[in-house]
Kinemage of the C-alpha trace (Angstrom):
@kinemage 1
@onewidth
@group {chain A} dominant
@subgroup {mainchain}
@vectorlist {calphas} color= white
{ca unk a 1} P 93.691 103.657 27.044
{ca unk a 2} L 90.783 105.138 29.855
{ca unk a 3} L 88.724 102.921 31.518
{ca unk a 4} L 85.816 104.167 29.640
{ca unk a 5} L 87.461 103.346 26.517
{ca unk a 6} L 88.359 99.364 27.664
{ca unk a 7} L 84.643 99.146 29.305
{ca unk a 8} L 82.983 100.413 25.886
{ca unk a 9} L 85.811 97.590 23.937
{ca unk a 10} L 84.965 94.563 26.682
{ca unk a 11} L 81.215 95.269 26.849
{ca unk a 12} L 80.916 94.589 23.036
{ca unk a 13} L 83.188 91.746 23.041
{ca unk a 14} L 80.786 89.914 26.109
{ca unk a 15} L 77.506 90.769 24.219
{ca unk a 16} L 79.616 89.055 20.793
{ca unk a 17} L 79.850 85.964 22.561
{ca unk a 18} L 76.775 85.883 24.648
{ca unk a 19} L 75.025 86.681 21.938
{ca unk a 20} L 76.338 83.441 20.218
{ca unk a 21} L 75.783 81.222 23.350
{ca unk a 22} L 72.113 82.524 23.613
{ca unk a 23} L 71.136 82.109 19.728
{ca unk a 24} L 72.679 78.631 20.211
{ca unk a 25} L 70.206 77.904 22.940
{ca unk a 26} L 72.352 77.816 26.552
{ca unk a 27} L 71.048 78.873 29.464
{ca unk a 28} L 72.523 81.113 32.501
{ca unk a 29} L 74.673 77.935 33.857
{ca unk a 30} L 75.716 76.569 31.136
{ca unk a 31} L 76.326 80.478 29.678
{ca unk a 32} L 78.751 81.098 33.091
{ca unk a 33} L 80.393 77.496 32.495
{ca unk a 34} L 81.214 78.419 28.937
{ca unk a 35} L 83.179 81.508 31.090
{ca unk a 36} L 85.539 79.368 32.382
{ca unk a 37} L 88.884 80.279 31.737
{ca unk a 38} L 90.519 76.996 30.529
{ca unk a 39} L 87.139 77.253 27.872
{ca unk a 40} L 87.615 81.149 26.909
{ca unk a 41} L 91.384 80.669 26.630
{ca unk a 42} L 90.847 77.834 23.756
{ca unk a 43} L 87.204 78.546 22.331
{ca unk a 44} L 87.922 82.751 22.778
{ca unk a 45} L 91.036 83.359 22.137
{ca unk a 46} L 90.792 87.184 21.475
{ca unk a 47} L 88.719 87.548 24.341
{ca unk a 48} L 91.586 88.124 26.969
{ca unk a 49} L 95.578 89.013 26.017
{ca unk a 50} L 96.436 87.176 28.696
{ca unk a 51} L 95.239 83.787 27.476
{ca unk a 52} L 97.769 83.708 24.819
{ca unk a 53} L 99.921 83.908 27.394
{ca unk a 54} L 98.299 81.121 29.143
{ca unk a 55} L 98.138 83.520 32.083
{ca unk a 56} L 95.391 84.487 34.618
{ca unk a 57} L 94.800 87.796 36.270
{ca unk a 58} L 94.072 86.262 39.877
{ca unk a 59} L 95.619 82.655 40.563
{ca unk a 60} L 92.430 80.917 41.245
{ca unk a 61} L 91.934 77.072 40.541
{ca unk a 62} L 88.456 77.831 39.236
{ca unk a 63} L 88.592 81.000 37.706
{ca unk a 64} L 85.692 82.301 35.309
{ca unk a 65} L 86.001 84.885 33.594
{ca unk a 66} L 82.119 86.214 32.829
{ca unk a 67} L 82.450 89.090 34.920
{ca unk a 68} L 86.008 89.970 33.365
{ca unk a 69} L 85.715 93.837 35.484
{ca unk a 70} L 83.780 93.670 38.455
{ca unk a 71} L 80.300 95.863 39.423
{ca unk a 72} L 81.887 97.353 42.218
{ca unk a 73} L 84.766 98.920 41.039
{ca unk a 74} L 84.052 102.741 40.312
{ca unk a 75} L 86.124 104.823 37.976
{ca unk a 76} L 86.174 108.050 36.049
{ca unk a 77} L 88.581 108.665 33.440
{ca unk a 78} L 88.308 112.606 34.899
{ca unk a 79} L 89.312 111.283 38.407
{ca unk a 80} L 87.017 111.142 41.157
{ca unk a 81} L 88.191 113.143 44.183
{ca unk a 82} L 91.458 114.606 44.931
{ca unk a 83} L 94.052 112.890 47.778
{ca unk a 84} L 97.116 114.334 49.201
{ca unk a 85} L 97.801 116.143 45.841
{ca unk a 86} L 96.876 113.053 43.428
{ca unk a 87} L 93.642 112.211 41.569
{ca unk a 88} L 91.867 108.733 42.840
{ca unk a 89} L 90.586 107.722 38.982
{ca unk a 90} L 89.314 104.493 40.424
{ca unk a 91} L 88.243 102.277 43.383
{ca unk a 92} L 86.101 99.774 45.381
{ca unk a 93} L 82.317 100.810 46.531
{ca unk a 94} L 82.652 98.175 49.168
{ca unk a 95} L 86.048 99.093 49.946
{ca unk a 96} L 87.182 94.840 50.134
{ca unk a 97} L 90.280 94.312 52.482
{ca unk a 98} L 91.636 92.235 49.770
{ca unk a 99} L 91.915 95.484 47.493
{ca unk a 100} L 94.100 98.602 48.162
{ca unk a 101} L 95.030 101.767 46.352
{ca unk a 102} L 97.984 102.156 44.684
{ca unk a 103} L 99.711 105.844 43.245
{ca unk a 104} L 101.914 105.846 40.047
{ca unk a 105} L 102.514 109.287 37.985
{ca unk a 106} L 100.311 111.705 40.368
{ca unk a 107} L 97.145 109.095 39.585
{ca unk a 108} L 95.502 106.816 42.751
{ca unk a 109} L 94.077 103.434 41.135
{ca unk a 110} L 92.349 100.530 42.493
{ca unk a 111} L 94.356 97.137 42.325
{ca unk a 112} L 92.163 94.192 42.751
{ca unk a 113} L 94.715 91.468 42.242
{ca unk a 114} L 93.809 89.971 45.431
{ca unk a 115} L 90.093 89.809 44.840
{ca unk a 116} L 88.810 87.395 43.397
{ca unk a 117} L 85.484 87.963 43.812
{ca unk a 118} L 83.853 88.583 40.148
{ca unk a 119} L 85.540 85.635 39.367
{ca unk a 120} L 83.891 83.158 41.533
{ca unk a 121} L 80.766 81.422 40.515
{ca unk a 122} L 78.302 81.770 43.304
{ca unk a 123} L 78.785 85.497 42.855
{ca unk a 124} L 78.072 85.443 39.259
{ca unk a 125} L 75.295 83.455 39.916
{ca unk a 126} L 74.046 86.004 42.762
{ca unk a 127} L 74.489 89.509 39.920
{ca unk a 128} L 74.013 87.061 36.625
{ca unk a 129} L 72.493 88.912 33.724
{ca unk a 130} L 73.241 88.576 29.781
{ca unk a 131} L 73.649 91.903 29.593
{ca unk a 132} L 77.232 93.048 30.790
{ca unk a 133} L 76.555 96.299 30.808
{ca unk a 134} L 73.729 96.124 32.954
{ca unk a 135} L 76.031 94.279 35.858
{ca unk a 136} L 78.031 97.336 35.397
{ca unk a 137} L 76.005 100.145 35.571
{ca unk a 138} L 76.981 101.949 37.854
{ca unk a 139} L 80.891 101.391 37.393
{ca unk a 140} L 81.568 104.814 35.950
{ca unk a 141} L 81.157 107.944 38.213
{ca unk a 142} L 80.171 110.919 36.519
């Protein structure tokens, strides 16, 4: 699977369940606490493969997982520039020391495992908005 195929899956999943939180009256904090991962993994169980693992992407105490991709990472499922002989298909915008490129099978990808940045409240709060895809607009690189 692309990352434009996963973003397209994920973006309907998040408006599914915001959608539900919003008809049922929450508001943007109580909307990001219902993100919490210990919540999602019992109340949204298809939401994440790894909850049924009870595992988490980034070993966090208080990880939420509302912005589950994160509006700067950039990707194109046609690669974005040639390095050194291999296609970069993703990265960072801000380029965070915690991230770093990695190269398997002639492909350059981002790995954010040691961000945790879209996971942590205060940023949430900072980009909030019920529309995932609107966070993430400019994720894909044409």
């Amino acid at each position: 699977m692309g990352y434009a195929s996963w973003f397209a899956r994920h973006a309907k999943r998040h408006k599914k369940i915001v959608d539900k939180l919003l008809a049922s009256g929450m508001e943007q904090a109580a909307i990001i606490d219902y993100f919490d991962y210990d919540n999602m993994k019992e109340n949204e169980p298809g939401f994440c493969p790894l909850y049924t693992k009870n595992e988490k992407c980034h070993e966090m105490e208080h990880l939420n997982c509302y912005l589950c991709g994160c509006p700067i990472f950039r990707f194109s499922d046609e690669g974005i520039v040639e390095k050194n002989g291999a296609m970069q298909m993703s990265g960072c915008a801000t380029h965070r020391r915690q991230g770093r490129l990695i190269e398997s099978k002639g492909q350059i990808h981002q790995d954010c495992t040691y961000c945790t940045l879209p996971h942590e409240r205060a940023y949430i709060e900072q980009v909030f908005h019920t529309d995932w895809l609107e966070i993430m607009k400019r994720c894909e690189v044409e």
